[in-house]
N, C-alpha and C positions, 0 to 999 in steps of 0.2 A: 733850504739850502742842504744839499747831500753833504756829506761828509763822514769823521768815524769818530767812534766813540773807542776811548784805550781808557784802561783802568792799570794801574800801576799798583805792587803792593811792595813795598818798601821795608827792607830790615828792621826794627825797633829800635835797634842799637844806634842808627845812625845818628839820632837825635833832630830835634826840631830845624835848626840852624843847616844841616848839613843836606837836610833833606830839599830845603828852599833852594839848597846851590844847585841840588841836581835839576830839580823842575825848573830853575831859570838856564841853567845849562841844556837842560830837552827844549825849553821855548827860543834859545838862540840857535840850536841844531833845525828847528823846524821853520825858524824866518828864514835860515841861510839856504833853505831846500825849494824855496817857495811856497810854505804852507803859512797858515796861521791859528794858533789856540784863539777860538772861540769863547771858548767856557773853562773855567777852571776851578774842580771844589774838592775839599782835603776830608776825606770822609770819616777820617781817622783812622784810632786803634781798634782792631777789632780780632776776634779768636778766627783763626784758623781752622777748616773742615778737617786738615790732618795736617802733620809735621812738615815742613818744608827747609829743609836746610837747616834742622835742627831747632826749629823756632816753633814757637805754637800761637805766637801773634804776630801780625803784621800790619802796617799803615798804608790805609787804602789812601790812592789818589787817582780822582777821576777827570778825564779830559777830553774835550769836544775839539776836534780838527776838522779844518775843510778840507774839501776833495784834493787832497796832492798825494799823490800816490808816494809821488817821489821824495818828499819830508818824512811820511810813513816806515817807508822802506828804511829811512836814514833810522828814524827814531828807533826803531823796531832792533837794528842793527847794535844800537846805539845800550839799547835795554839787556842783548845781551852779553855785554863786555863787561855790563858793573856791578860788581859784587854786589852793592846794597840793596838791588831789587832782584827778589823771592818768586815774583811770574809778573808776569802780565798779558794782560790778553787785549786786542782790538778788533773792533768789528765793524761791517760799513753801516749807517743809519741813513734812511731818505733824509729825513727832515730835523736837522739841528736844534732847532727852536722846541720841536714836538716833544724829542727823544728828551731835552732839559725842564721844559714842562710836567713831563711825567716824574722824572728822581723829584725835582720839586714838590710833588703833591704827596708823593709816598713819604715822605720827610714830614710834611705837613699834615698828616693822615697819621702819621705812626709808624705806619709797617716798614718804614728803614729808621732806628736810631738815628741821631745824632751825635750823643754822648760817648765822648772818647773810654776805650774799653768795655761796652757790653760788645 
C-alpha cells in the first residue's frame, strides 16, 4: 500500500503526557481529512545534528500514513502552527508494510538505537 512516512521531532520540554496529546490530536486531524495512521512508533530522545530552536535534543516520532494527500496537507499545516515540534519532515513510500519492515530490522540489527538519549 503507498502511502507517506512523517517523522516528527518534538521539543524535550513538552514532556511524556503532553506529547501523547499532540499525537492523538495529529491521529483525530488525519481521521477528520480522510487518512489513516498505519504505523505508529516513539523512537525517542535523541541528540540533534545541530541546535534547533535552542535545543540540542529532541523526541523523535515516526508515522506511517495512507495515500490522502489531503490529511497530509492538514497534518503538515497542522506541524507548523505548534510550538512543540522542532521540524518535521514527510515523504511519499510505495510500500507501507516494506518501508516498516526495514526500521524494524535496523532496530533489530543495531544500527538505529533504541534506548531513550543515545
Amino acid at each position: 500500500m503507498q502511502g507517506y512516512e512523517s517523522i516528527i521531532i518534538f521539543d524535550p520540554e513538552l514532556g511524556e503526557d503532553r506529547q501523547k496529546e499532540e499525537v492523538d490530536k495529529y491521529r483525530q486531524l488525519i481521521t477528520s481529512n480522510g487518512g489513516q495512521v498505519v504505523h505508529h512508533k516513539v523512537w525517542g530522545r535523541r541528540k540533534l545534528a545541530y541546535e534547533v530552536k535552542k535545543r540540542e535534543f529532541g523526541v523523535y516520532h515516526l508515522m506511517y500514513l495512507d495515500h490522502s494527500p489531503d490529511a497530509l496537507r492538514a497534518l503538515e499545516n497542522q506541524f507548523r502552527l505548534d510550538e512543540g515540534v522542532l521540524k518535521w519532515m514527510s515523504v511519499s513510500v510505495e510500500d507501507l508494510e516494506t518501508e516498516q519492515a526495514k526500521f524494524e530490522k535496523l532496530i533489530n540489527e543495531g544500527s538505529i538505537s533504541q534506548q531513550i538519549g543515545e
